[in-house]
MARGU-331260 format. One record per residue: x, y, z of N, C-alpha, C in turn. Coordinates in steps of 0.2 Angstrom, whole numbers, padded with zeros to 4 digits, always signed. Each point is the difference from the previous one (the first is absolute). Example, Ala and Ser with C-alpha at 12.3 -4.5 7.8 and 13.67 -1.06 7.14 Angstrom:
BEGIN
+0066-0028+0039-0004+0006+0000+0004+0006+0000/-0002+0005-0004+0004+0006+0001-0004+0005+0003/
end
This chain:
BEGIN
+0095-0027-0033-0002+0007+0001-0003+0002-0007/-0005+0002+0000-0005+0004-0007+0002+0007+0004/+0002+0004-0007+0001+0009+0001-0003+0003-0006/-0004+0002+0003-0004+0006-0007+0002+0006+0001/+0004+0004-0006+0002+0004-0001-0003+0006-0004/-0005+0003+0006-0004+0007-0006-0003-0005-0006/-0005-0005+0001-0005-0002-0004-0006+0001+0002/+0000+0004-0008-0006+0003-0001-0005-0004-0006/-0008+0000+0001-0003-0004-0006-0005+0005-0001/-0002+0000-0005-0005+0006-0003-0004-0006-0005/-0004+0005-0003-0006-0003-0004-0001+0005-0005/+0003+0003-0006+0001+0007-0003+0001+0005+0005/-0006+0004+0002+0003+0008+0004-0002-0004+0006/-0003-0005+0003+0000-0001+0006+0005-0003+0004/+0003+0002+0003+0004-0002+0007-0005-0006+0004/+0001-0007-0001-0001-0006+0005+0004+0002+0007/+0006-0001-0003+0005-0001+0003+0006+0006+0000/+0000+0002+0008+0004+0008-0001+0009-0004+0001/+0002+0006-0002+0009-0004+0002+0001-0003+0005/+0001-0007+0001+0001-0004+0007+0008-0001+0001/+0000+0000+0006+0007-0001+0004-0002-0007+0006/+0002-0006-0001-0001-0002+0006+0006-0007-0001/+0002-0002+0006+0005-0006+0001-0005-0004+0006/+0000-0006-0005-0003-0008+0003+0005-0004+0001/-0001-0001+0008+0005-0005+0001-0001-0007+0000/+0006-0005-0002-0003-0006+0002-0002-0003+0008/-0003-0005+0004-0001-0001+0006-0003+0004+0004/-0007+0005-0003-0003+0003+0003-0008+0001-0005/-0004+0000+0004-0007+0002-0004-0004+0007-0002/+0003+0003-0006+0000+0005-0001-0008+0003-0004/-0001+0005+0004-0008+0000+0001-0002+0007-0005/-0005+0000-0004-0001+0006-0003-0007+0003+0000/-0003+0002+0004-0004+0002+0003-0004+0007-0002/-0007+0000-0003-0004+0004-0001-0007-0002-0002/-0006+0005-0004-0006+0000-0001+0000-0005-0007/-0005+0002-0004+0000-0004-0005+0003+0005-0005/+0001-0002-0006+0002+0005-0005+0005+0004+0004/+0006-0003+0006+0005+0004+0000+0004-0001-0004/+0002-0005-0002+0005-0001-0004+0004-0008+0001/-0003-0002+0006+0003-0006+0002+0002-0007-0005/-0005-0003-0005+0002-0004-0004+0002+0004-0008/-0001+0005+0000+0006+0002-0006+0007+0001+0003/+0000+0000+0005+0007-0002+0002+0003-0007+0000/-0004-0003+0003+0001-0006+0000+0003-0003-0007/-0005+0000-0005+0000+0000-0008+0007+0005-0002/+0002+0003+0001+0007+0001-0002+0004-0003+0002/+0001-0001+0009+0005-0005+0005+0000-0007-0005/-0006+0000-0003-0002-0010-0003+0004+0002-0007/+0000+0005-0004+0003+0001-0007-0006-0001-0003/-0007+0000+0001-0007+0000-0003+0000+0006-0003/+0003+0006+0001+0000+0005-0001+0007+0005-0002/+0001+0002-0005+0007+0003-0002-0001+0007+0004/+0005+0001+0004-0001+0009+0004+0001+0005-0008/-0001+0004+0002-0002+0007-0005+0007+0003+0001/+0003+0002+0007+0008+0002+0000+0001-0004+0006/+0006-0001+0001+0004-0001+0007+0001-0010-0002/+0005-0003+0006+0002-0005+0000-0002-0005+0005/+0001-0007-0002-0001-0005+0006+0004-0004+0001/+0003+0000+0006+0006-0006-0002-0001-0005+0007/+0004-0007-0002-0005-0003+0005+0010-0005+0003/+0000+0001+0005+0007-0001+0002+0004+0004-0003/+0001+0003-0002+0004+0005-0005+0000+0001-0009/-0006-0006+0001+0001-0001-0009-0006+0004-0002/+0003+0004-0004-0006+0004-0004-0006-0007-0004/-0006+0001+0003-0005-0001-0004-0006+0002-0002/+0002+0004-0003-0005+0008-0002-0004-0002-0006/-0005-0001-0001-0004-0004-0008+0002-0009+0001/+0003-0002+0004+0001-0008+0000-0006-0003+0001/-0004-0003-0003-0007-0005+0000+0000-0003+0005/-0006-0001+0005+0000-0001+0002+0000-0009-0002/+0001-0004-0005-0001-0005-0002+0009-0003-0001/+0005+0005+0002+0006-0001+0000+0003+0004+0008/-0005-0002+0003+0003+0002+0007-0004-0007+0006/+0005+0000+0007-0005-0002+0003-0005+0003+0006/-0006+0001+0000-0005+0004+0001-0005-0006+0001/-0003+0004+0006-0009-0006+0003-0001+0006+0003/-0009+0000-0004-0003+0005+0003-0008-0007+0001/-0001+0006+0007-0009+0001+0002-0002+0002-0001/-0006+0000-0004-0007+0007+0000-0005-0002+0007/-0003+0004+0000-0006-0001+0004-0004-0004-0006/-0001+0001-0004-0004-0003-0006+0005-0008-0001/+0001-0005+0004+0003-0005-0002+0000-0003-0007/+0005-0004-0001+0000-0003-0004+0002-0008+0000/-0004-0005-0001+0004-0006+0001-0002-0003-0008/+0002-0006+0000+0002-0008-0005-0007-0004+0001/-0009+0003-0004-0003-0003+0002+0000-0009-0001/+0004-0002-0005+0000-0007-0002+0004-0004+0006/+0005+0005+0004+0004-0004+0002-0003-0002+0010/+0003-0005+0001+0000+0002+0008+0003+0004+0004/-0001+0000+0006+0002+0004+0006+0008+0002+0000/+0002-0009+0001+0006-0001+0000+0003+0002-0008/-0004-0001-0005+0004+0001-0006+0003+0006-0002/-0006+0005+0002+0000+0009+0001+0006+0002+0003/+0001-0003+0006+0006+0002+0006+0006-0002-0006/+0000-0006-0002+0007-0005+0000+0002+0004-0010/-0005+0005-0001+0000+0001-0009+0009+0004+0000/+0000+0003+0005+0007+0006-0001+0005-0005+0001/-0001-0005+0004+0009-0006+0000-0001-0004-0003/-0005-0002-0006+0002-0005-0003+0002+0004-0006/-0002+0007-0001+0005+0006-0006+0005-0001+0002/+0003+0001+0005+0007-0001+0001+0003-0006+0002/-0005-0006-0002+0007-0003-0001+0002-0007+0007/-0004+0002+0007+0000-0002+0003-0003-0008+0003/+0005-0005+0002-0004-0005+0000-0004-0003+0005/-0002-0006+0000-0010-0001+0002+0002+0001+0007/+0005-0003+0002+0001+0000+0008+0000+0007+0004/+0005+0006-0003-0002+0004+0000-0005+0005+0001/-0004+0000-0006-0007+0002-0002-0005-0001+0005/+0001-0008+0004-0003-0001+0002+0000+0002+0007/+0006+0001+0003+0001+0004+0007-0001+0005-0002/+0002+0007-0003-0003+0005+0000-0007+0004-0001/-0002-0006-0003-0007+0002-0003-0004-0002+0010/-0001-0005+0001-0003-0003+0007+0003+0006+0006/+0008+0002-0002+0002+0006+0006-0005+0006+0000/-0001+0003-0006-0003+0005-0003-0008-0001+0004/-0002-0003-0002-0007-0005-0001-0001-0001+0007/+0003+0000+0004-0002+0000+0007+0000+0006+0004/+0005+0005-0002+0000+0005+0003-0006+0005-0003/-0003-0003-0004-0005+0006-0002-0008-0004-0001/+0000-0005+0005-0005-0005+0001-0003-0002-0004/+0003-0004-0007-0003-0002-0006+0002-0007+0000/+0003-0004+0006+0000-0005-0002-0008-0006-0003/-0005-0001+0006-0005-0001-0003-0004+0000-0006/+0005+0005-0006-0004+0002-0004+0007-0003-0007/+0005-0003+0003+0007+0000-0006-0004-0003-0008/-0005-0006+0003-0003-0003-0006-0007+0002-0002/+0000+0006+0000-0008+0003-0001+0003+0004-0006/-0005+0003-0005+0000+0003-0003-0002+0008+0003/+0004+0004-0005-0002+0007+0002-0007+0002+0000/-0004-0001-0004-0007+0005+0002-0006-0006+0004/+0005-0004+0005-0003-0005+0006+0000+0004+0004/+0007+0004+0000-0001+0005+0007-0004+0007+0002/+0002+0002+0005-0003+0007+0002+0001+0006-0006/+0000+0006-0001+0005+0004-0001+0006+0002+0004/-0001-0001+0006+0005-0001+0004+0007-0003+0000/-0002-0006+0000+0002-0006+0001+0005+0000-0009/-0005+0000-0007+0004+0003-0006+0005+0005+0001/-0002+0007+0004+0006+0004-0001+0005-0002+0007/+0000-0004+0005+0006-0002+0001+0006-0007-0004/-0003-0002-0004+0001-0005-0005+0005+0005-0006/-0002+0006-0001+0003+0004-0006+0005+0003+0006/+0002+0003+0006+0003-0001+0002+0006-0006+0004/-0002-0003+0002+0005-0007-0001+0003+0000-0007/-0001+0001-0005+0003-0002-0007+0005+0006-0002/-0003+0007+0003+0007+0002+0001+0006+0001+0005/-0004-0002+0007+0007-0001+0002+0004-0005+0000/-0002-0006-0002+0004-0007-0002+0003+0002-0006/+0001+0005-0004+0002+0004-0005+0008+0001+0001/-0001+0003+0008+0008+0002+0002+0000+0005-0008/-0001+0006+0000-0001+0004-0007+0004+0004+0004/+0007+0004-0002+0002+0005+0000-0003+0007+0002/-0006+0002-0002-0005+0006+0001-0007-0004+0001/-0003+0000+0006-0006-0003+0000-0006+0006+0003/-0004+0004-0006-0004+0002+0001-0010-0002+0003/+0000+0005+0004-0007-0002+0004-0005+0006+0000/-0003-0003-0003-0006+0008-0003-0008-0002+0004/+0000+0003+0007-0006-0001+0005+0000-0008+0001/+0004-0006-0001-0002-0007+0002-0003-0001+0006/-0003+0001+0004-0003-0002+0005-0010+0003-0002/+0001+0004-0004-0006+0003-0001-0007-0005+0001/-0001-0005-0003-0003-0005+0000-0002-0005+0004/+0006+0000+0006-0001-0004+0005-0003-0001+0006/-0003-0003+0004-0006+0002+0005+0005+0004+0006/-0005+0002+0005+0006+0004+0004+0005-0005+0005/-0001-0005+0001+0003-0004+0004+0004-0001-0003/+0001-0004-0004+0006-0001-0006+0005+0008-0003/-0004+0003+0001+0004+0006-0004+0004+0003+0006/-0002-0001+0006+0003+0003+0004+0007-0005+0004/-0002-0004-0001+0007-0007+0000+0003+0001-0003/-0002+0002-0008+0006+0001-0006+0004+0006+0001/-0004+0005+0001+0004+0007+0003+0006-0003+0007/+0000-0001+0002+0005-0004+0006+0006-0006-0003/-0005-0005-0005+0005-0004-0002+0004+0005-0007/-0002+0002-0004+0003+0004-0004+0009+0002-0002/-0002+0003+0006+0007+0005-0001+0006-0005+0002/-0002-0006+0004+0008-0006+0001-0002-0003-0007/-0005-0001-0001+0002-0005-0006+0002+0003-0007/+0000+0006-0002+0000+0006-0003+0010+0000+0000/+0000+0003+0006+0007+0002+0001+0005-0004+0000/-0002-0007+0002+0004-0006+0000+0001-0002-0008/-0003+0001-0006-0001-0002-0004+0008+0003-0004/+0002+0004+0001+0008+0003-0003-0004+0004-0006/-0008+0002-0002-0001+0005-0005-0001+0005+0003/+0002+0006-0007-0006+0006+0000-0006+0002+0001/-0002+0000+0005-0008-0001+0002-0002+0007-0001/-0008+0000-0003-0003+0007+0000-0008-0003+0000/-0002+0005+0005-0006-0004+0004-0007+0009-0002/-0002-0002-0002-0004+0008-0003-0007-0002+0004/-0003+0005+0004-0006+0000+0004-0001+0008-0001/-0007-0001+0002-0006+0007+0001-0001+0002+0007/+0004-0006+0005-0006-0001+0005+0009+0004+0006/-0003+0004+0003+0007+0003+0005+0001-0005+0005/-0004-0003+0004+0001-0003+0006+0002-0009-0005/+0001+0000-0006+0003-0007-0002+0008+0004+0001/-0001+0004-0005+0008+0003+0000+0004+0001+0007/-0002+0001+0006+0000+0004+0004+0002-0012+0005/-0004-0004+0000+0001-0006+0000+0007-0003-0002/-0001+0001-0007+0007-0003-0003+0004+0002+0001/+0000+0008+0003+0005+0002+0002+0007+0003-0005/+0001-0001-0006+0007-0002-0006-0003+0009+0001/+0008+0000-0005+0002+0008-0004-0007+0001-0002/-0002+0006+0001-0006+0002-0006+0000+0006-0002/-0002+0000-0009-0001+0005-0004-0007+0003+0000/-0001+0006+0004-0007-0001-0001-0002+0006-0006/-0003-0002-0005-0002+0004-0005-0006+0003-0001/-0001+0005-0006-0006+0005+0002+0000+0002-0007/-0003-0003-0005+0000+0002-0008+0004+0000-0005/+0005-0003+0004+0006-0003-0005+0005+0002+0002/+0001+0003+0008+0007+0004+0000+0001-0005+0009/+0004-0001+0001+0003-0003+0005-0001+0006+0005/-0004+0001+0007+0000+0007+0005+0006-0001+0004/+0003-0009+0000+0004+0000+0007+0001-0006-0002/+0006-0004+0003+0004-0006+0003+0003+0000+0003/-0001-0007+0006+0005-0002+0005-0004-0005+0002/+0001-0001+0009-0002-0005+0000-0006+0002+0004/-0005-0006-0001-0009+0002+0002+0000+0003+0005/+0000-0001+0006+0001+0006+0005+0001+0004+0001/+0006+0002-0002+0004+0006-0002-0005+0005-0004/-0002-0002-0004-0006+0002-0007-0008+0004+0005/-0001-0006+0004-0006+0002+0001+0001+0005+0006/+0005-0002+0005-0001+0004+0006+0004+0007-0002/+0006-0001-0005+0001+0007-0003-0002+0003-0007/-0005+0001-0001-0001+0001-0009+0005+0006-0003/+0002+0002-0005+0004+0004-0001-0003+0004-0006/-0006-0001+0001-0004+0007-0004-0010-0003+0001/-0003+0003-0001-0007-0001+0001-0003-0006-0005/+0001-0002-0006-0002-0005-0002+0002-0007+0000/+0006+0003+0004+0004-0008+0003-0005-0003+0006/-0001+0006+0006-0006+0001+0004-0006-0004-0002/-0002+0003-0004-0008-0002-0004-0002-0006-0001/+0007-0004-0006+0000-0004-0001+0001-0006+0005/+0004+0001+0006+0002-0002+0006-0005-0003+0003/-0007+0002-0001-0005+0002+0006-0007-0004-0004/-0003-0003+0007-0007-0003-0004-0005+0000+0008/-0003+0004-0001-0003+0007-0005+0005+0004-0003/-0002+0005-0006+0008+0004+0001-0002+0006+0004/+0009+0005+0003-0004+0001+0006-0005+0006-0001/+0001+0004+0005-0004+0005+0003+0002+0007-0002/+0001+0004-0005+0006+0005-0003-0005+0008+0003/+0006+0001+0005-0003+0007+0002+0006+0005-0001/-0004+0006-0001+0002+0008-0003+0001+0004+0006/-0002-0001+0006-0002+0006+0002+0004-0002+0007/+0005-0006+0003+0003+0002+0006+0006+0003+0001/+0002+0002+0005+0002+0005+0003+0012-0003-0001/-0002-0009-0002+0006-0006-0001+0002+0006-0007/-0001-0001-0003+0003-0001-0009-0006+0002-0006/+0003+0004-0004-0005+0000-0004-0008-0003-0004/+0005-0009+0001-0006-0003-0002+0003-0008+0006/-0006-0003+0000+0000-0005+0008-0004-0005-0004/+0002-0007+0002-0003-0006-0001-0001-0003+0006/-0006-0003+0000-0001-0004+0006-0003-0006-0004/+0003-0007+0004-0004-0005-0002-0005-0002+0005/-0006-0002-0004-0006-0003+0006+0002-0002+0004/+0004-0005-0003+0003-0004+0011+0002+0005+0005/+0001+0007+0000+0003+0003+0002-0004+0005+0005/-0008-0001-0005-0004+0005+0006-0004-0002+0002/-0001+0002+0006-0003-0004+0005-0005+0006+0006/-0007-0004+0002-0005+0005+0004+0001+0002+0006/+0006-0002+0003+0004+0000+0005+0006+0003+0001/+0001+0006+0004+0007+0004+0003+0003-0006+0003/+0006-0002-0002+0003-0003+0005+0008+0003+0000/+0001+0005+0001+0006+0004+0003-0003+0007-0002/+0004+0005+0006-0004+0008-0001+0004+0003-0009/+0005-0003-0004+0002+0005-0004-0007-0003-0007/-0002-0004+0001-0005-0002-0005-0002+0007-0004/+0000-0003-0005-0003+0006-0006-0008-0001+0001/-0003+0003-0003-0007-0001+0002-0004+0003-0004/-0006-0003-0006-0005+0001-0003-0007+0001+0001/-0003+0006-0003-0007-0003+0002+0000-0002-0008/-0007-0007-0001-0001-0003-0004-0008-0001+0000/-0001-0001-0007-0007-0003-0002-0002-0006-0003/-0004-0004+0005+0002-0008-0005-0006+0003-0006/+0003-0005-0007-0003-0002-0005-0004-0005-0001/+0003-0004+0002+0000-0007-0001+0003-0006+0005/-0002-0005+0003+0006-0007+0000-0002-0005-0003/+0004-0006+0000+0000-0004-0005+0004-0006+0006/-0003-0004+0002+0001-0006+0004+0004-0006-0005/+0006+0000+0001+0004-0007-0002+0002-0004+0002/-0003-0007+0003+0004-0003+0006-0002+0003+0005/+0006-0001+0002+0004+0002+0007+0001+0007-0001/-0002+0005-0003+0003+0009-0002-0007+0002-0002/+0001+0005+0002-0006+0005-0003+0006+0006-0004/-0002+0002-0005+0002+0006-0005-0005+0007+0001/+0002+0005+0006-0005+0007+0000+0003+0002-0005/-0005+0006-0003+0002+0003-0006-0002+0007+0005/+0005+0003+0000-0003+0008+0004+0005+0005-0007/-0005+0006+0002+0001+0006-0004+0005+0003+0007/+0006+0002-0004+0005+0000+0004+0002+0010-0001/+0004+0004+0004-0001+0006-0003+0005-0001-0009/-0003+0003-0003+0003+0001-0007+0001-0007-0004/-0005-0006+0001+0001-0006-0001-0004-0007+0002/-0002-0003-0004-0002-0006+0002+0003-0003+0000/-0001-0005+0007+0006-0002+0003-0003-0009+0004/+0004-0005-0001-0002-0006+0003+0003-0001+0009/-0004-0001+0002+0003-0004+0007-0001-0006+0003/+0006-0005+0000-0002-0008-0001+0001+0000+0010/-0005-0004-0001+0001-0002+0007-0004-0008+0002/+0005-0004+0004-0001-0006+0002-0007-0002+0003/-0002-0008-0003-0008+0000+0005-0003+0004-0004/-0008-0003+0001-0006+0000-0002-0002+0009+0003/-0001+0006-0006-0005+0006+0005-0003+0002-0004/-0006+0003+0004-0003+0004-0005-0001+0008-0001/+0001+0004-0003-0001+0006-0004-0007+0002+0001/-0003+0006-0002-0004+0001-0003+0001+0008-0005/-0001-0003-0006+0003+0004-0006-0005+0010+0004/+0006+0005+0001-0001+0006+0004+0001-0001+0006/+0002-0004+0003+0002-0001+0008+0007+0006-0001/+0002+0002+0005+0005+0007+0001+0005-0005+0005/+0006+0000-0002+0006-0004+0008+0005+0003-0004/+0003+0001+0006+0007+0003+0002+0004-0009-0002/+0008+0004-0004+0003-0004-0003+0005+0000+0002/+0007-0002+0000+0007-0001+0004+0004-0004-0004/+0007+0003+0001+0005-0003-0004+0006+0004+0005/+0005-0006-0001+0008+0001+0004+0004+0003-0006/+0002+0008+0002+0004+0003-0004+0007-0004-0003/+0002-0005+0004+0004-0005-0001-0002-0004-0007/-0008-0001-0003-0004-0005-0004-0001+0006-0007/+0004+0004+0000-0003+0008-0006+0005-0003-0004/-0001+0001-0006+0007-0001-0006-0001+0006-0003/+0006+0003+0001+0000+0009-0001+0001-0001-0008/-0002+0007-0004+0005-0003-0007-0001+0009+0000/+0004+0003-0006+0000+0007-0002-0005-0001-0006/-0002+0008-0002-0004-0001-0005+0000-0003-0006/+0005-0001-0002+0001-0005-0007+0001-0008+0003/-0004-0002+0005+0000-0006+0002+0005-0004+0002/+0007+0002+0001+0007-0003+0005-0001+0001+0003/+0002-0006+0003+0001+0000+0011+0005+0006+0002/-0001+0001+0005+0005+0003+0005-0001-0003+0005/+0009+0001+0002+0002-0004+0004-0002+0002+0007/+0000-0003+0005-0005+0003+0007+0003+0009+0003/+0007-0001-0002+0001+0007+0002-0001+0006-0003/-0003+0000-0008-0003+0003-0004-0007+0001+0002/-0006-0004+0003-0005+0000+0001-0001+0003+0009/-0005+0004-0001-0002+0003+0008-0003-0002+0004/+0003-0003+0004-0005-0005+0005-0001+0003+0005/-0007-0001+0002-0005+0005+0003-0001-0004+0006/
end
């Protein structure tokens, strides 16, 4: 178990890092989730001892290690920027952290081959690293941390780089190989529907301050203030002032739709801006009252920027919050 207690990191008068409170268990995939410049790998960088906190403590099973170097602890981290052993081979990259420890060839050689097949790199054990993809590299710097078995095994976007098929396999295989491992897993993403995948505890952060924790579902389908909401949401949502629910009302694009399909439906008129064809999704951009606002909808459609449509949303799909941006609970909010 890693516990940060009220660790804070500054930079002179700048706050990185506001007082954090958070408990990482072992046997789960604990997930820290926000935009860029939220805070995500300065966090990480203190969990590693890369970084000495400004106040507050870290202790890891109950032992304080608050300023411990990261070169006196054990710790494997990922970047999305990988890193490997260009001299070495495939296999040699994997097998570099047990033969540190000590471990002998027979050994070495099962685990390395176990590792190496779970993350599809067998055909590659005797290749050199810049033979591969980027891809195919930063599963390589992966395999070397998890054959690590490291105490605290830090993960900063690793899948970033990988094609979508592959990355969507590892989002699925992940979290058993992750949890089975007996470490501290900490898995930092930008992306909500990764976090929302992996399913683990998540922190979701917004500038250096933690808005929520629990467990991803919990997070998204209850946010417990507005930038937990925000952060939650890809688009972020729909932030309206002026219904009749609560103060202030979030709506996520998935949520509205050009279609009543029950009579309590709330209902906008809107003007599209713009769409934007992704795939399989189109992004309308309509001017909403009090608001520009997206509406994602399934399948190929077309818009035309000033087209006028009536909009709809299930008063059940509204995230109420008070004016200072905290939810209220549904019996606080006026359902209409």
């Amino acid at each position: 178990m890693l516990e940060l207690d009220q660790v804070s990191l500054s930079r002179g008068e700048d706050p990185w890092i506001h007082p954090t409170t958070l408990v990482l268990e072992r046997g789960a995939l604990n997930i820290l989730l926000g935009p860029t410049r939220a805070g995500k790998t300065s966090l990480m960088r203190l969990m590693a001892g890369l970084e000495v906190p400004t106040s507050g403590r870290l202790r890891m099973d109950g032992v304080d290690v608050t300023g411990r170097s990261v070169r006196k602890r054990n710790v494997a981290m990922v970047y999305q920027a990988f890193v490997n052993y260009p001299r070495q081979t495939v296999f040699e990259n994997i097998a570099s952290p047990l033969k540190v420890r000590g471990e002998g060839r027979a050994a070495i050689e099962e685990q390395v081959r176990r590792i190496a097949g779970l993350l599809r790199l067998d055909p590659y054990l005797y290749r050199k690293p810049l033979e591969l993809s980027g891809g195919q590299q930063q599963r390589v710097a992966l395999a070397r941390a998890l054959v690590k078995r490291a105490e605290l095994v830090l993960l900063d976007e690793p899948l970033a780089n990988l094609d979508y098929k592959l990355r969507e396999e590892m989002r699925e295989e992940l979290p058993r190989l992750l949890t089975d491992s007996g470490s501290v897993v900490v898995y930092a993403t930008s992306d909500p529907a990764e976090a929302l995948l992996l399913g683990g505890p998540t922190a979701v952060l917004h500038e250096g301050r933690v808005a929520q924790f629990g467990p991803a579902n919990d997070v998204y389908r209850r946010p417990q203030n507005l930038l937990a909401a925000s952060a939650f949401s890809d688009p972020p949502p729909n932030v309206l002032h002026d219904l009749p629910l609560a103060p202030v009302c979030a709506v996520r694009a998935h949520h509205l739709r050009p279609d009543r399909t029950h009579p309590s439906d709330l209902a906008f008129e809107a003007t599209v801006t713009a769409s934007d064809i992704s795939g399989s999704e189109t992004f309308v951009h309509i001017d909403l009252p009090g608001c520009a606002g997206v509406m994602l909808r399934r399948g190929v459609h077309v818009y035309e920027p000033g087209a006028t449509l009536e909009v709809f949303v299930s008063p059940h799909d509204v995230l109420c919050f008070d004016a200072n941006g905290e939810a209220l609970a549904p019996a606080e909010a006026v359902r209409g």
